[in-house]
Structures are given as structure tokens and as C-alpha cells.
DODOTOR-394585 format. One record per residue (C-alpha): residue in one letter; x negated, z negated, y negated. Coordinates in pm, 1 decimal. Layout:
<'A', <X, Z, Y>>
...
! end
This chain:
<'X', <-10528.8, 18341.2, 9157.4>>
<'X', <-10465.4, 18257.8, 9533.9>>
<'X', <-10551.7, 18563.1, 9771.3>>
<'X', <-10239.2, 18762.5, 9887.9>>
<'X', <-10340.9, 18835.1, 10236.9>>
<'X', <-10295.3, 18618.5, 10544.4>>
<'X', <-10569.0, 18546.1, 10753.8>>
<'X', <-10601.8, 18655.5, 11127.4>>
<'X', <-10501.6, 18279.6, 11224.0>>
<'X', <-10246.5, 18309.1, 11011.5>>
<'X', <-10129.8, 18645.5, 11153.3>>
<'X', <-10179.7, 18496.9, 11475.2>>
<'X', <-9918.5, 18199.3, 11443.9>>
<'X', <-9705.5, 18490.2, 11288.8>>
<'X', <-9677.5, 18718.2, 11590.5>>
<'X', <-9631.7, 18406.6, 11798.2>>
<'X', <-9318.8, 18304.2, 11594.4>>
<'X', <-9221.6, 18647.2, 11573.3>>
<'X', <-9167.3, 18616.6, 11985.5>>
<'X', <-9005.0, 18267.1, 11941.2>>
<'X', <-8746.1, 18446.8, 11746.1>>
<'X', <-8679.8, 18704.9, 11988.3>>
<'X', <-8637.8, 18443.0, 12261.7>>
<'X', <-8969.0, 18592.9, 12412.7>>
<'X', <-9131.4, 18252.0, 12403.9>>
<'X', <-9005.7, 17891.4, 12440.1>>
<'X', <-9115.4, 17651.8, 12116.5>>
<'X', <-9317.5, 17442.2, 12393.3>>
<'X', <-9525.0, 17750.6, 12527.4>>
<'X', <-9572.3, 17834.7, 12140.9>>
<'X', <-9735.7, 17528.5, 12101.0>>
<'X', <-9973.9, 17572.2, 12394.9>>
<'X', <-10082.3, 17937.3, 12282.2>>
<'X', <-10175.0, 17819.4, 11919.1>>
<'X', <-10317.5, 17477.3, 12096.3>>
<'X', <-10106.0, 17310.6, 11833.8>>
<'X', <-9953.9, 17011.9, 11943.7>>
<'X', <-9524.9, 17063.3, 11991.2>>
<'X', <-9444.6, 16841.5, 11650.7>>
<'X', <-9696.9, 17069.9, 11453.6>>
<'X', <-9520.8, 17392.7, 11636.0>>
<'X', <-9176.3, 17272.1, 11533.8>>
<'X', <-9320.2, 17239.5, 11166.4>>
<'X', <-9454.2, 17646.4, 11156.0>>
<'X', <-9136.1, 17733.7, 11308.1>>
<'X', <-8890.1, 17585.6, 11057.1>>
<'X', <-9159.3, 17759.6, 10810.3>>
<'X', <-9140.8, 18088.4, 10910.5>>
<'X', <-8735.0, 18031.2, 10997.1>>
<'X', <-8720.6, 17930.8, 10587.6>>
<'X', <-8948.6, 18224.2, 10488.1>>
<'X', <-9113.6, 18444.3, 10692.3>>
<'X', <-9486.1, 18495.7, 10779.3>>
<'X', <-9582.6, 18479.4, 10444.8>>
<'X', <-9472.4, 18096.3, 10424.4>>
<'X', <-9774.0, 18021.3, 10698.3>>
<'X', <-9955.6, 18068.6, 10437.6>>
<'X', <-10096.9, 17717.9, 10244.4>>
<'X', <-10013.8, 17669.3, 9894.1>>
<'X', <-10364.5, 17613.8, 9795.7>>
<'X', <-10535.3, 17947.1, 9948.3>>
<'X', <-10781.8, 18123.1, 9675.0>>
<'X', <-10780.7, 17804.5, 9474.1>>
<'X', <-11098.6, 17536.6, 9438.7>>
<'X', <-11051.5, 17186.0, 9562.3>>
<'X', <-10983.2, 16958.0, 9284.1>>
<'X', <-11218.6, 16714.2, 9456.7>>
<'X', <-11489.1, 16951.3, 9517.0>>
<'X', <-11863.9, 16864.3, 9416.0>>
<'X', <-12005.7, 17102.4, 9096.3>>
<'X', <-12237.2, 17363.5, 9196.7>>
<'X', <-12526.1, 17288.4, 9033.1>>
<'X', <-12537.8, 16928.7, 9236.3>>
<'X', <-12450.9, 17134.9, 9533.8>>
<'X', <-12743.8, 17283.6, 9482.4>>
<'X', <-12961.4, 17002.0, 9427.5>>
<'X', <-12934.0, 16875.7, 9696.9>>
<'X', <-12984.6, 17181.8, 9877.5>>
<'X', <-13309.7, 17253.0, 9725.2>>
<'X', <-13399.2, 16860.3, 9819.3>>
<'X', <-13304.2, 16937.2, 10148.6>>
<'X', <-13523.9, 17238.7, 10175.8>>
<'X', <-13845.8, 17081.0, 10041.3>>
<'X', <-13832.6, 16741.3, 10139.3>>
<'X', <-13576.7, 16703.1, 10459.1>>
<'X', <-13625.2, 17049.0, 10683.7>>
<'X', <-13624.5, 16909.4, 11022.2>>
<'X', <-13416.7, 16635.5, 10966.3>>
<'X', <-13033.0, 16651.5, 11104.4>>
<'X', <-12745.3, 16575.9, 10870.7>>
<'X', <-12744.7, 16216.5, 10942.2>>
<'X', <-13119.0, 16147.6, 10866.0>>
<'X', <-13142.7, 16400.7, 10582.2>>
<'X', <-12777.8, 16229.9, 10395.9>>
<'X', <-12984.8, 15849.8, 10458.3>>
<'X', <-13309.4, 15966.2, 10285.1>>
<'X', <-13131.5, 16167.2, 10010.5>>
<'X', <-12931.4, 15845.0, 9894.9>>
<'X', <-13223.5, 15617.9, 9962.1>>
<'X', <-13486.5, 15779.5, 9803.5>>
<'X', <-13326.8, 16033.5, 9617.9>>
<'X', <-13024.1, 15890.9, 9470.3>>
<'X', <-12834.7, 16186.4, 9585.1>>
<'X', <-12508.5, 16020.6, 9786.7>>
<'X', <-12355.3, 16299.7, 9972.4>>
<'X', <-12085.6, 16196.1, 10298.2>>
<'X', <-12279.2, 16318.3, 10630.5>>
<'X', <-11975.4, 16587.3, 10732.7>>
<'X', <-12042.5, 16750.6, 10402.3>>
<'X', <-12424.6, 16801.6, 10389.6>>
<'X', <-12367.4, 16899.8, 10737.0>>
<'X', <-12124.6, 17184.8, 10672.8>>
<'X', <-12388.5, 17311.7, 10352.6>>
<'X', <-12696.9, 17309.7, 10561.2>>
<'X', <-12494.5, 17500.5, 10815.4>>
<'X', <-12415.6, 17741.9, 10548.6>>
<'X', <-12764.6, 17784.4, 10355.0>>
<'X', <-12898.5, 17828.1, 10717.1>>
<'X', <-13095.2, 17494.5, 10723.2>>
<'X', <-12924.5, 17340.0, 11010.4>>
<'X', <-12776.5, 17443.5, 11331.9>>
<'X', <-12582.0, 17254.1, 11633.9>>
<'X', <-12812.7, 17251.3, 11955.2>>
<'X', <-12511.9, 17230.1, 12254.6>>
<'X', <-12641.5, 17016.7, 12548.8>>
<'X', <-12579.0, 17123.8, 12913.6>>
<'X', <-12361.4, 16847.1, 13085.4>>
<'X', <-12547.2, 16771.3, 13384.2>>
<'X', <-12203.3, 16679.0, 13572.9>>
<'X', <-11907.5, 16962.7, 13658.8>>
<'X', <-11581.9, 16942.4, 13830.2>>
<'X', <-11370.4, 17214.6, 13993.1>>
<'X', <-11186.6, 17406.6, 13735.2>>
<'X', <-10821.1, 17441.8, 13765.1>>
<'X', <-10693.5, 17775.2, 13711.0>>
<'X', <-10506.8, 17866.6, 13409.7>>
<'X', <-10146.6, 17868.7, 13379.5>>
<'X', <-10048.8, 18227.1, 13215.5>>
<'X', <-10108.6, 18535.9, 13243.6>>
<'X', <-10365.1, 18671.6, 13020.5>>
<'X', <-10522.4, 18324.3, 12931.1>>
<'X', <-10811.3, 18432.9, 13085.2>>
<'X', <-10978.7, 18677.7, 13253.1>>
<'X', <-11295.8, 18719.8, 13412.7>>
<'X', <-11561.0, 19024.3, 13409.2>>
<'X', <-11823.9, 19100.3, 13600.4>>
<'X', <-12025.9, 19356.6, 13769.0>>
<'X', <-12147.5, 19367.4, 14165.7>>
<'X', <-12400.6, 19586.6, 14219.3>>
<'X', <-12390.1, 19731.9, 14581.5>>
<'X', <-12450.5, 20027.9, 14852.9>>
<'X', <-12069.9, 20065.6, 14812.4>>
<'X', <-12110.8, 20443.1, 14965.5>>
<'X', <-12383.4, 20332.2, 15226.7>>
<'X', <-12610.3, 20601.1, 15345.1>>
<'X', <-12354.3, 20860.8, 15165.5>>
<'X', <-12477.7, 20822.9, 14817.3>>
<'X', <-12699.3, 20591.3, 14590.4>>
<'X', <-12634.4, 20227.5, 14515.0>>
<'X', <-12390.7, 20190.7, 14233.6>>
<'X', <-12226.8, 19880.8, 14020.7>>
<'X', <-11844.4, 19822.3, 14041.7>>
<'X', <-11715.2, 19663.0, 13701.4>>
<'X', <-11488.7, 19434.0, 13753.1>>
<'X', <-11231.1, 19213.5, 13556.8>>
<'X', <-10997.2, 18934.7, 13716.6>>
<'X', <-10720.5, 18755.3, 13586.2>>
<'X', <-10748.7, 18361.2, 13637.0>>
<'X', <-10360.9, 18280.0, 13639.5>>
<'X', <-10291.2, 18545.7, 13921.0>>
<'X', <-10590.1, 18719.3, 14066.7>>
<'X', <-10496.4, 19050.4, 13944.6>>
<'X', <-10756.6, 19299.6, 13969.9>>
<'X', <-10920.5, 19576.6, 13814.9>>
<'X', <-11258.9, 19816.7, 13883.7>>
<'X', <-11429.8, 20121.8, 13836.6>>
<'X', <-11754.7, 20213.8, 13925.7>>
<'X', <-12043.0, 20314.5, 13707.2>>
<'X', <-12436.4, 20345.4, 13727.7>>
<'X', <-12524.8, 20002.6, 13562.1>>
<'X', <-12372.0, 19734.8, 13390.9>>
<'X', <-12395.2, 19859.1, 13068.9>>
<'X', <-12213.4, 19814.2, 12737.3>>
<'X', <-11998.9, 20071.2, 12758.6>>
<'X', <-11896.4, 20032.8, 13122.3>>
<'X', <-11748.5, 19732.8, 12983.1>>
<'X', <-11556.1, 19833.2, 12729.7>>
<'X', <-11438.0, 20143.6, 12947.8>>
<'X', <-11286.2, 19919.4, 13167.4>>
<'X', <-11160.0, 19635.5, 12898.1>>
<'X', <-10950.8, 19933.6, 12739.0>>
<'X', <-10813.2, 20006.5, 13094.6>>
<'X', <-10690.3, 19652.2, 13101.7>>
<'X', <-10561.6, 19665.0, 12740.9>>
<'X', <-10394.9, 19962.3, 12862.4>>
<'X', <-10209.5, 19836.7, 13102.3>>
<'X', <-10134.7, 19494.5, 13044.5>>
<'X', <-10264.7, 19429.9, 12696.6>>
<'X', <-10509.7, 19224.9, 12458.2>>
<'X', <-10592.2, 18890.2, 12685.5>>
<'X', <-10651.5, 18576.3, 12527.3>>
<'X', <-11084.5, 18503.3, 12653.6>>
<'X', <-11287.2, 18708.3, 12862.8>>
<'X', <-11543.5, 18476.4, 13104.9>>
<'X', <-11862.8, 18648.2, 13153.1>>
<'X', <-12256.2, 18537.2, 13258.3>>
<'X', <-12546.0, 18521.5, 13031.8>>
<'X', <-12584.8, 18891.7, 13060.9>>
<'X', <-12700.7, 19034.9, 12738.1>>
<'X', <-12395.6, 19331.1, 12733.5>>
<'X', <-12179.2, 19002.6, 12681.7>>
<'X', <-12375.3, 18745.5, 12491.1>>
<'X', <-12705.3, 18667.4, 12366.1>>
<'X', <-12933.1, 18389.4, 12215.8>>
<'X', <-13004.7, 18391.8, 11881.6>>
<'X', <-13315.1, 18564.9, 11732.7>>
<'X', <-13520.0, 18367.5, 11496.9>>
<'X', <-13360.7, 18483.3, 11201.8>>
<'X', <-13022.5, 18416.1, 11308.0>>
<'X', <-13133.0, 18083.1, 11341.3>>
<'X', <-13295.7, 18032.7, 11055.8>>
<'X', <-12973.5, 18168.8, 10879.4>>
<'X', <-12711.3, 17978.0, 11131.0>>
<'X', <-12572.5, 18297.8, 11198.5>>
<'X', <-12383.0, 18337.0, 11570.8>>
<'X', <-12538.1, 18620.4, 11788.2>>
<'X', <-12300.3, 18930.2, 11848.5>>
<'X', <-12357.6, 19153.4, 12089.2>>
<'X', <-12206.1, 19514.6, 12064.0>>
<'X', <-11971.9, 19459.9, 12321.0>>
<'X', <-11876.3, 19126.2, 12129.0>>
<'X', <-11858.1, 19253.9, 11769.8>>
<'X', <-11560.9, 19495.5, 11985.3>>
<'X', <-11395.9, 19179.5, 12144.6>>
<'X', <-11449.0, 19025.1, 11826.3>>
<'X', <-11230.8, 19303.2, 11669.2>>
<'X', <-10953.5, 19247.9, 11949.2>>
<'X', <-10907.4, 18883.7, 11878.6>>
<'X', <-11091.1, 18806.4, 12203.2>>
<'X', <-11268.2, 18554.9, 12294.2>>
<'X', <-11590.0, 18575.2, 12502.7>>
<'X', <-11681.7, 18218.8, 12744.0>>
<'X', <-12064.3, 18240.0, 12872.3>>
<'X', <-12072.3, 18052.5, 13203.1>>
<'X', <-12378.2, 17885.5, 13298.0>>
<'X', <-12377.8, 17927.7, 13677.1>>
<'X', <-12256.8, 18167.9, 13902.4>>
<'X', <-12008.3, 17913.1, 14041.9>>
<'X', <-11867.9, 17878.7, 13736.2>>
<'X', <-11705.8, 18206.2, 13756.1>>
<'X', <-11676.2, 18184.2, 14147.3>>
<'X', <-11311.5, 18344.0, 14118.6>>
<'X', <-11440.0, 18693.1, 14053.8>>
<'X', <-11798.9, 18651.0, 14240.7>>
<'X', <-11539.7, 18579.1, 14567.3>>
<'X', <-11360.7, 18879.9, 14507.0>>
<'X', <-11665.2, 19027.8, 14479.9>>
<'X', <-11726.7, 18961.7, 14869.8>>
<'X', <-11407.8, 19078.9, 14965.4>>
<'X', <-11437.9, 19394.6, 14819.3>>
<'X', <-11795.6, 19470.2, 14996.9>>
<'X', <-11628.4, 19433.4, 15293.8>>
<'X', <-11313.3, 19589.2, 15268.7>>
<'X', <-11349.6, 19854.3, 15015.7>>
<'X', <-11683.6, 19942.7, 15145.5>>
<'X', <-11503.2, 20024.9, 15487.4>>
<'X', <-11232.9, 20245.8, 15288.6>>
<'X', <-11431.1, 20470.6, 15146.4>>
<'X', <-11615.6, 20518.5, 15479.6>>
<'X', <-11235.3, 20598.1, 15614.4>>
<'X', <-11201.0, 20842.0, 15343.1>>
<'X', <-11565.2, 21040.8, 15365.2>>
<'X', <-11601.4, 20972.3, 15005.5>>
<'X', <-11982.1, 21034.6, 14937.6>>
<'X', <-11943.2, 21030.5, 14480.2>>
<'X', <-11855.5, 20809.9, 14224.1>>
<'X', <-11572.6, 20983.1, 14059.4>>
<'X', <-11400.4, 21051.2, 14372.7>>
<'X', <-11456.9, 20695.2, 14411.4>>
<'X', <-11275.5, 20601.5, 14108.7>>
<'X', <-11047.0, 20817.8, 14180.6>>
<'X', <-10950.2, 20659.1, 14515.8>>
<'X', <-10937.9, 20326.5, 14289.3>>
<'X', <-10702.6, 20432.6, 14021.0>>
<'X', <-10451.8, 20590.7, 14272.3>>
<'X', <-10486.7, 20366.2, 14599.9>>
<'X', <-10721.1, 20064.3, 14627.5>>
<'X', <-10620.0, 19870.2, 14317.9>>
<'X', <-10240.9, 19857.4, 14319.3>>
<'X', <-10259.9, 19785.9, 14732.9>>
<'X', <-10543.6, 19525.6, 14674.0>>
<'X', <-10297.2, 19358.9, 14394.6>>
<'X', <-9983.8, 19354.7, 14630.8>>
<'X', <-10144.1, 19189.9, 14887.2>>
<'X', <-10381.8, 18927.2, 14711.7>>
<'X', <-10200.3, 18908.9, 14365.6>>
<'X', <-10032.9, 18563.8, 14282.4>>
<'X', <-9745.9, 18445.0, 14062.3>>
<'X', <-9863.6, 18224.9, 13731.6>>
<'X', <-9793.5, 17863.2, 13714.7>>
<'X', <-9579.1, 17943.8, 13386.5>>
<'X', <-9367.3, 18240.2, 13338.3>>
<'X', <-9471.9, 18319.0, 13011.2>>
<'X', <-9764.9, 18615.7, 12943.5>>
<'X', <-10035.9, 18545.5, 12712.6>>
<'X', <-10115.1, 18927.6, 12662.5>>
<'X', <-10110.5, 19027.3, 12331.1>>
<'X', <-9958.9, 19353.2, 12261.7>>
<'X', <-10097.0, 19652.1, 12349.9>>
<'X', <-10255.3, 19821.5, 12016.6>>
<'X', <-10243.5, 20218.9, 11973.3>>
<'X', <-10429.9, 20431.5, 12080.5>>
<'X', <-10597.1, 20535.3, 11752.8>>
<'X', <-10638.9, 20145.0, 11700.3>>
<'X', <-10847.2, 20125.2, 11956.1>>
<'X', <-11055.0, 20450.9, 11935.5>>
<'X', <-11144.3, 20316.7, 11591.7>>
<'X', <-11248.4, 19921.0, 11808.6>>
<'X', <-11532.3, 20112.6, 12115.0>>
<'X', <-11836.9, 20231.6, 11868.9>>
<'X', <-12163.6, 20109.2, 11807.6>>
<'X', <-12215.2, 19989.1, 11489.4>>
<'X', <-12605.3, 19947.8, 11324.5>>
<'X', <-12696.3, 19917.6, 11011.5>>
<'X', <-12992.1, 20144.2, 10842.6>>
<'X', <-13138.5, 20198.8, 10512.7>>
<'X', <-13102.4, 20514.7, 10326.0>>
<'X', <-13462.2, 20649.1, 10216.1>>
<'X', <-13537.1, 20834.3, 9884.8>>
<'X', <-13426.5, 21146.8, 10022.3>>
<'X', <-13072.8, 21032.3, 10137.1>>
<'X', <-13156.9, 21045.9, 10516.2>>
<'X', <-13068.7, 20820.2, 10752.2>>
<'X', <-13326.3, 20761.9, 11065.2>>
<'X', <-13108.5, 20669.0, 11364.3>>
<'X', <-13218.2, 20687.3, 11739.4>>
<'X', <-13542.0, 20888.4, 11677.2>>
<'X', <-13251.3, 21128.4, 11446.0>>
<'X', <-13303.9, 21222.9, 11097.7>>
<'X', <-12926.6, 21237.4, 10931.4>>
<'X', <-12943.5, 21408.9, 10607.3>>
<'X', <-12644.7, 21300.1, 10384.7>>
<'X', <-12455.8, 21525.6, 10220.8>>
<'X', <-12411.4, 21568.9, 9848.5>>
<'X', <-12109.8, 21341.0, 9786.4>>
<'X', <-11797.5, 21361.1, 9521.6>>
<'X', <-11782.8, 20981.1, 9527.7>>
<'X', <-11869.2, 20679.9, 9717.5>>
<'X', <-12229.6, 20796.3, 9681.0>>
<'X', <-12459.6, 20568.0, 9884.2>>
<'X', <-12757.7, 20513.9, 9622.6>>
<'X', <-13110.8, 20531.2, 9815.8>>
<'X', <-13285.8, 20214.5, 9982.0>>
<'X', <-12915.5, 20105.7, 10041.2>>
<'X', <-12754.0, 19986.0, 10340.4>>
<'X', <-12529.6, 20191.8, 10542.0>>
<'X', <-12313.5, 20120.2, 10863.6>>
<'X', <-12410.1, 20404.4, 11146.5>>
<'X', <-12157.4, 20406.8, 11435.1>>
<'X', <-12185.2, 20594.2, 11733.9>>
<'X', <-11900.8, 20667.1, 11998.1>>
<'X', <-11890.7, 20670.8, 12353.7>>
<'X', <-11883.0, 21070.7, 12340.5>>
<'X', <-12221.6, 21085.2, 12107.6>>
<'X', <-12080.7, 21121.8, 11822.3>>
<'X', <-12192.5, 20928.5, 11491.1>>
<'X', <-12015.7, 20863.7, 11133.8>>
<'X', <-12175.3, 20673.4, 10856.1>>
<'X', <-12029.2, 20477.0, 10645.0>>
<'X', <-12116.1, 20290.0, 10313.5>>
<'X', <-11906.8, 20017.0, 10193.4>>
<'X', <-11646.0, 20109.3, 10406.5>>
<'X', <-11658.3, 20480.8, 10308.7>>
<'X', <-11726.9, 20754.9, 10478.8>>
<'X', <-11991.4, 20955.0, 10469.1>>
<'X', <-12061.5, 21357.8, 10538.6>>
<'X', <-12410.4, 21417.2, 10711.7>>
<'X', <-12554.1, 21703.9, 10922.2>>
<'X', <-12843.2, 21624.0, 11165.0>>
<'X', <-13190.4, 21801.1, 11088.4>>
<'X', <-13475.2, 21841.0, 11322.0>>
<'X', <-13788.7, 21580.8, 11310.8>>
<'X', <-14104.9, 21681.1, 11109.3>>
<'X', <-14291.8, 21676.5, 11421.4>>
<'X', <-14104.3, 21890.5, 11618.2>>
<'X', <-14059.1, 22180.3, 11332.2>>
<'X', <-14418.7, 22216.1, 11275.0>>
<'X', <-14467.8, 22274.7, 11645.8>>
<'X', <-14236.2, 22530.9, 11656.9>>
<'X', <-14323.4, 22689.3, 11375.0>>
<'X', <-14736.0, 22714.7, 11471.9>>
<'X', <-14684.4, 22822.3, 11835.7>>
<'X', <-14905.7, 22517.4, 11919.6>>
<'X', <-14868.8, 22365.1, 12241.2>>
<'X', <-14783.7, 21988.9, 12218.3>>
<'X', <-15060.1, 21706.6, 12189.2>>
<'X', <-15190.6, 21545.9, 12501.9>>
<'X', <-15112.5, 21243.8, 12572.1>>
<'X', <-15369.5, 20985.2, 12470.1>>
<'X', <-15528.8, 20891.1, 12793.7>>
<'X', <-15432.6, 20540.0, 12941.6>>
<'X', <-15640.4, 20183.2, 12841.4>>
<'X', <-15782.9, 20212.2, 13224.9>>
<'X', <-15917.1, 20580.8, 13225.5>>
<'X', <-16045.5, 20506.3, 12894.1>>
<'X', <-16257.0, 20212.4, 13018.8>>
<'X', <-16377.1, 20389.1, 13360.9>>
<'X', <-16495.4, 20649.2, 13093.2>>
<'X', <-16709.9, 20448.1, 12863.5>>
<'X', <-16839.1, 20227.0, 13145.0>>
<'X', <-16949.9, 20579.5, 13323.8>>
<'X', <-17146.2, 20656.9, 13006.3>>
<'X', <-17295.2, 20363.1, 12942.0>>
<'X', <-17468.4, 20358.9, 13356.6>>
<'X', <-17857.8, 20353.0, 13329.2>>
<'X', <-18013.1, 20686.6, 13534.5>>
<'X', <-18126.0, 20719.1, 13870.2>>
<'X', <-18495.1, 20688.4, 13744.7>>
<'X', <-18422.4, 20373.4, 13516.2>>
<'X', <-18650.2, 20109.1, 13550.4>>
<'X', <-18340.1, 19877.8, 13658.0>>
<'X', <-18274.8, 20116.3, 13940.7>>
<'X', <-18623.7, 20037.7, 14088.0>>
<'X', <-18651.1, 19796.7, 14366.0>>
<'X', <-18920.0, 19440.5, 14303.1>>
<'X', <-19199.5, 19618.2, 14457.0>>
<'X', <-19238.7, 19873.9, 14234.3>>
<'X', <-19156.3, 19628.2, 13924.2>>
<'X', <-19468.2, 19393.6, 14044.2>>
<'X', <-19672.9, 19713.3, 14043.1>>
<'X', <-19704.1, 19898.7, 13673.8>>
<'X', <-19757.8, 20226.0, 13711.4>>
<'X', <-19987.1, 20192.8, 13375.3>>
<'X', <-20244.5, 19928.1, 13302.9>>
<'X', <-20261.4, 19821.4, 12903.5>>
<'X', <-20626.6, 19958.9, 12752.7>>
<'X', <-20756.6, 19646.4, 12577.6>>
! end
């Protein structure tokens, strides 16, 4: 039986015909925002004109490929693969495995299995030649984030990082200021943007790991794609995250950078502002919208590739943390150096040495959920720290550093001041004892 639900491609070309319809969108800029060519466009739209979203759905979803290999040869060759052909690359390993083997299986398709059992995974190689990149033509196509750490207050107050997000097509702007560039001075300001203008199509960030990451060892070993937090949330969105390389890749919002040391530096001065959230303040009310009037630029093409705005309950449910734990034998759930005892549960009882999803908001707080359930849990205090109370002890000393503890042992190991290694040659040439034969 073919699955009933349409995929988020699928819902994608959907809400992009849905705007075609209204006369929102012209067929042509359709095309570009699905990166379809304008003959494939044309064929969705007299699709969805005939019957809706559902009929972007293809006739054969849910159902096995008539000319699909059996399972057991599948894997065959997969075990063949694993014992015999580890290091080799599709090419090599599909050569051997008919040569030797007598295992004839087409390059693309051992390729795509090893990617999928984890045996195989595309290395990318830097291009050692770049040209200047031509902005993009909507609005929303793609937007830049970055942060600038600087004394933005001067001698008034400590050296802070303005997060910062600009739009390619226009040079819109948007900031606030925080302590570091962390993960969720990110998303704070990504849901401002969502906010106001709405879900954009690709964020372009650095190599920072709030934004992206290299793969750990077992994420290569099981071709699995790295996520940071703040990724598994633009993930959610629909968006799109773009690691540049350099720092002149993403020289757009590193020049706006300098122009806001100088200027908005002086601005605050003007104002005596010596915080942060007065600072932000001034931002939200005064800096932005100016900066925007007077640096802001039309898009090449009228259209806006914002996607609608989602609710507000949408996207409180988007900015957590998610982590996964295992539930010991006694239902509790160590997370952050916190014990989380479960509570008894009616249903959807998470069985022990299970796996459990632990998510943790912005404010502190933390649900737990097990297949998509949630769970009731109270926090209880760590075995250390009860025991402690409960004796009146004081707490433990710290265990003295690997330096003291060397100084110490080398102190008590020194000879005395009358140890015959002490003495000067004289008195070694002359025994103070003669042997009695």
C-alpha cells in the first residue's frame, strides 16, 4: 500500500503552486524557487491545476521497484564489500566484485548501498580557483549570519559580540548583541528574522561549530551528515545552512561588519549607553530601521523567497535542545550532571536501558520524550550532594594538582644534610673509618 502522506519536497512544490494560483508568483519564478527547469514547472502546475497537492504525489510512492535487486543478493554483496573491498571506492570495489567475485552490480548502485550500510562516503575537494559571487536575485534566497566581536561600548562596559544576519538580494540588516556567539544567540536572532520577514530559503555561515561541524568518527563510519543543534532547528525550518570556507566568501556581512564599528560604535557613545540591553534596545527602536533606509537595496527580481511566517507555538516547539539518553534500571534519566526521576506512567511507559529524547528550552526548562511521547519527571538531588547534607560534613578537598604533587614526593625523596652525597671530595677521599682486616 503506497504511503498517504506527501513529503516535505512535495509540500514544498505545493505551497509554491499554491502562490502561482493566487497570482503571488509568476510560473517562471516558480521554476527558479523549485530549481526546476520552466517545462518541468509547467508540468506540476497543470498537476496540481487537475488535482490538487495530492496529485504531486508519484504513482509509485510506498511501492518496490519492479526492477529492484532481491535482498538477500543485496546483501551479498554487502558483506563482500565489507570483508574483502573496505577501502576501495565504488568504482574499484564494483570491478573486483564482477572480476573476482562474479557479483555484477552497476557502479551508481553499489555506490548508493555502501553509502547506506555506512561503508563509503564522498570526500568534497576544495577548488583551488574562486570568482566573485554575484548576489542573489530575491529576497530571502539567502541570507548571511555572523557574529563581530567588539569593544562596541568602549571604556563604558566589557567587550561584547553583535549577531548579525544580512540579506544577499538587498542588504537588509538585522542585530542584537549578546555575550558570545553561542547557539542560542543564533536562534534568538533567526526567530527575529522569521518574525519579521519570514522562513528564508539558506543561511551562509563560517566553519563555526554553533553552525556546522565535521563529522565524528562514527558518523563517518555510518555516512551519517553532522547536525549541529542550531542545524537540527534550521533543519526543522526547511533551511538550508552554506559553510563558507574563507572569510571573503561571506565578505557581504564581514563589510557590514566594519561599518557598524564605526558608526554604531559612535552612536552609542552619543547616547551614554554603558549596557547591553539598553543597547538592544537602542537597536530594535532606532539603529536598525535607520541603518536599512539608508543602505538597504531593491532585489534584482520582485518576487520574495520568504516562506511564510509559522506561528508562534510552531516555532516555540522548533528552539530546544534535543539529546538523547538512556533510561537506567531505576527510570532516571542523567542529564547535565541532573538526575530526572520519571514518573510512574498510565501509558507510553519508557521500558529501562531505553532511549529517550531530552529537550531543553532557552528558559531551562526540560521535557522528555519517548517515541514521541511525553514524559512526566521531577528532578531529584545527586547522591553526592544528599549525603553531604545529611552528615554535616564539610565537602572533600580538592585533590591537589599533578605539579604540587610532584614538588611533594621529590621533597621527600632529598637525601639529609649529613648524607654522604652532601659531603664535598675531600672528605669522600678521607674515610672516617678504616676496615679491621
Amino acid at each position: 500500500m503506497g504511503r498517504t502522506e506527501l513529503s516535505s519536497k512535495e509540500l514544498s512544490r505545493a505551497e509554491v503552486m499554491a502562490r502561482v494560483k493566487a497570482g503571488n508568483l509568476r510560473l517562471g519564478e516558480a521554476s527558479e524557487l523549485l530549481e526546476l527547469s520552466y517545462r518541468q514547472a509547467k508540468r506540476i502546475w497543470a498537476r496540481y491545476r487537475g488535482g490538487g497537492a495530492k496529485a504531486l504525489q508519484h504513482g509509485n510512492c510506498g511501492r518496490r521497484s519492479n526492477r529492484a535487486y532481491a535482498e538477500e543478493f543485496r546483501t551479498t554483496v554487502l558483506e563482500q564489500v565489507r570483508h574483502r573491498y573496505e577501502e576501495f571506492g565504488p568504482t574499484l570495489a564494483a570491478e573486483h566484485l564482477a572480476s573476482d567475485d562474479g557479483l555484477a552490480v552497476p557502479v551508481e548502485t553499489l555506490r548508493r548501498w555502501m553509502k547506506q550500510a555506512g561503508l563509503w562516503q564522498r570526500q568534497r575537494r576544495r577548488k583551488p580557483y574562486r570568482r566573485r559571487r554575484e548576489r542573489k536575485a530575491h529576497f530571502g534566497e539567502l541570507v548571511q549570519m555572523d557574529g563581530s566581536f567588539h569593544e562596541w561600548l568602549e571604556e563604558r562596559g566589557p567587550r561584547g559580540c553583535l549577531m548579525h544576519m544580512v540579506d544577499d538580494a538587498t542588504t537588509t540588516v538585522l542585530g542584537r548583541f549578546s555575550a558570545e556567539e553561542t547557539t542560542w544567540a543564533a536562534a534568538g536572532l533567526l526567530r527575529r528574522w522569521i518574525e519579521q520577514y519570514g522562513v528564508p530559503q539558506a543561511l551562509y555561515t563560517d566553519w563555526k561549530n554553533v553552525y556546522v561541524r565535521p563529522p565524528n568518527a562514527q558518523e563517518r563510519l555510518r555516512g551519517e551528515a553532522a547536525v549541529t543543534q542550531f542545524g537540527r532547528m534550521c533543519g526543522k525550518l526547511g533551511i538550508r545552512i552554506i559553510a563558507a570556507s574563507s572569510p571573503q566568501a561571506k565578505g557581504r556581512v564581514e563589510r557590514v561588519h566594519g561599518t557598524h564599528q564605526d558608526r554604531l560604535v559612535k552612536k552609542l557613545r552619543l547616547v551614554e549607553i554603558d549596557n547591553y540591553v539598553a543597547a538592544n534596545r537602542y537597536l530594535e527602536e532606532h539603529y536598525i530601521a535607520e541603518h536599512n533606509r539608508r543602505y538597504a537595496r531593491a532585489a534584482a527580481a520582485e518576487a520574495d523567497y520568504h516562506r511564510r511566517r509559522p506561528r508562534a507555538r510552531q516555532l516555540d516547539e522548533v528552539f530546544w535542545l534535543e539529546e538523547e539518553r538512556v533510561v537506567s534500571e531505576d527510570w532516571v534519566v542523567r542529564y547535565k550532571n541532573r538526575l530526572l526521576q520519571l514518573e510512574r506512567q498510565s501509558q507510553h511507559w519508557a521500558p529501562s536501558r531505553s532511549r529517550v529524547l531530552v529537550r531543553e528550552n532557552e528558559a531551562g526548562e526540560i521535557a522528555i520524550y519517548y517515541r514521541g511521547q511525553h514524559l512526566a519527571s521531577r528532578e531529584v538531588p545527586l547522591p553526592s550532594t544528599a549525603m553531604s547534607r545529611g552528615r554535616g560534613t564539610a565537602p572533600s578537598p580538592a585533590p591537589p594538582s599533578p605539579k604540587a604533587t610532584f614538588s611533594t614526593a621529590r621533597a621527600q625523596r632529598s637525601p639529609s644534610a649529613h648524607h654522604p652525597w652532601r659531603q664535598g671530595w675531600q672528605q669522600m677521599k678521607t674515610p672516617a673509618f678504616s676496615w679491621a682486616w
